[in-house]
C-alpha positions as MATLAB code, in Angstrom:
seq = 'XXXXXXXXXXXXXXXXXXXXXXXXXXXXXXXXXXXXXXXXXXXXXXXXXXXXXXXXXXXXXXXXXXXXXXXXXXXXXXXXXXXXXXXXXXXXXXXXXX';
ca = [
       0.000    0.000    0.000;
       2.981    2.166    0.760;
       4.425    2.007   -2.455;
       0.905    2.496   -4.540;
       0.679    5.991   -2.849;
       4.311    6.898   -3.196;
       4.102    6.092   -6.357;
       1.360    8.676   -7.005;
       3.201   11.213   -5.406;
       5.431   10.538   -7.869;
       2.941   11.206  -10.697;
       1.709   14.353   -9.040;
       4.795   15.711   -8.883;
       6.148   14.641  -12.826;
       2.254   16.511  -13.423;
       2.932   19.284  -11.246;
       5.730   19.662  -14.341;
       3.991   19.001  -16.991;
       1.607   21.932  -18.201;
      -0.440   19.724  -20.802;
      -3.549   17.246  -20.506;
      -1.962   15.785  -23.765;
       0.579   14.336  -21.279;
      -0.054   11.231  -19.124;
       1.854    9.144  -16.665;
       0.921    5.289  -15.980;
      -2.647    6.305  -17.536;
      -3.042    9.037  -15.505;
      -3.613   12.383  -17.153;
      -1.773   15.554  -16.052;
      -4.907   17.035  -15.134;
      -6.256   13.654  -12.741;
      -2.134   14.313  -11.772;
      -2.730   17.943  -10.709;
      -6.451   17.542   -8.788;
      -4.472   15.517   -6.524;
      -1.399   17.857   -6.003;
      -3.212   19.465   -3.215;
      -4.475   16.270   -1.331;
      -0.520   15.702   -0.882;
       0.823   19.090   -0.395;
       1.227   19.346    3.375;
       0.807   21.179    5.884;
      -3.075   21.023    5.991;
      -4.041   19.340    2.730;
      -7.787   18.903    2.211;
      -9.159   15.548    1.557;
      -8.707   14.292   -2.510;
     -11.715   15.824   -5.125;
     -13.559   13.310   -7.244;
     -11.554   13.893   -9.753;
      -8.432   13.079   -8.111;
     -10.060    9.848   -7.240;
     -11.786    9.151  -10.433;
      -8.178    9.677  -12.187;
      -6.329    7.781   -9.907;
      -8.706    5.031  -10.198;
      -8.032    4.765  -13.868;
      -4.594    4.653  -13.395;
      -1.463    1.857  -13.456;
      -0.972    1.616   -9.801;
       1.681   -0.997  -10.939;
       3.600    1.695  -13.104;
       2.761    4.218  -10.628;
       4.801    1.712   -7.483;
       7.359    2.740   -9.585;
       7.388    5.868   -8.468;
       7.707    5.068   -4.983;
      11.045    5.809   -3.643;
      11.289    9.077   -6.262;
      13.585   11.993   -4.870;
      11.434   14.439   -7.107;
       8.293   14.336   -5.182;
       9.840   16.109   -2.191;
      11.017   18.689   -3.894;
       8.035   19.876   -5.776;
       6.519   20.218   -2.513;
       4.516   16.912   -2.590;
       4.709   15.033    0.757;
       5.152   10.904   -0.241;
       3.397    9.491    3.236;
       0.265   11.763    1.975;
       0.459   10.407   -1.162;
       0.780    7.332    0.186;
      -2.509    7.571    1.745;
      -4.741    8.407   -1.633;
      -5.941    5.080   -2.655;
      -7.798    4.425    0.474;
      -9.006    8.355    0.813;
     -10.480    7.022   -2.302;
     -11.948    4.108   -1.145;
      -9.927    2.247   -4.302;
     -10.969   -1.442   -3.994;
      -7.902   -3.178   -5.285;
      -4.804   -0.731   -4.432;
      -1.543   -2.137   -5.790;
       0.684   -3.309   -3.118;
       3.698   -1.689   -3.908;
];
């Protein structure tokens, strides 16, 4: 479960970069990326929107494990132990265990 969520971190941040829907990363768009920048932004972050979930439900949580141990997340401001926690602030039935 650990490494599903760090591993969208790790998408939200490479989204947070990316300033196109035309761009994707493991089947998640850059806009499902950037609804759930602020669900993983700390200090206070609010809980994920629908769309966060609805994007992160269509995603590769496999390809998105990948992500897990990523140095990048960090620094764009993207807290990993939040992101860590989306898939079951989403209620996702079958989170990858990364």
């Amino acid at each position: 479960m650990k490494g599903l969520q760090a591993l969208i971190l790790a998408m939200v941040m490479v989204m947070a970069i990316a300033t196109t829907d035309a761009q994707s990363i493991c089947n998640m768009p850059a806009s499902g990326l950037m609804a759930c920048k602020p669900a993983v932004t700390p200090p206070n972050p609010p809980p994920p929107t629908s769309t966060c979930c609805s994007a992160l439900s269509h995603a590769d949580m496999r390809c998105l494990c990948s992500y897990k141990n990523s140095k990048l997340l960090p620094s764009l401001g993207i807290d990993p132990n939040l992101a860590m926690k989306l898939p079951s602030l989403c209620k996702l039935p079958h989170p990858a265990n990364c």
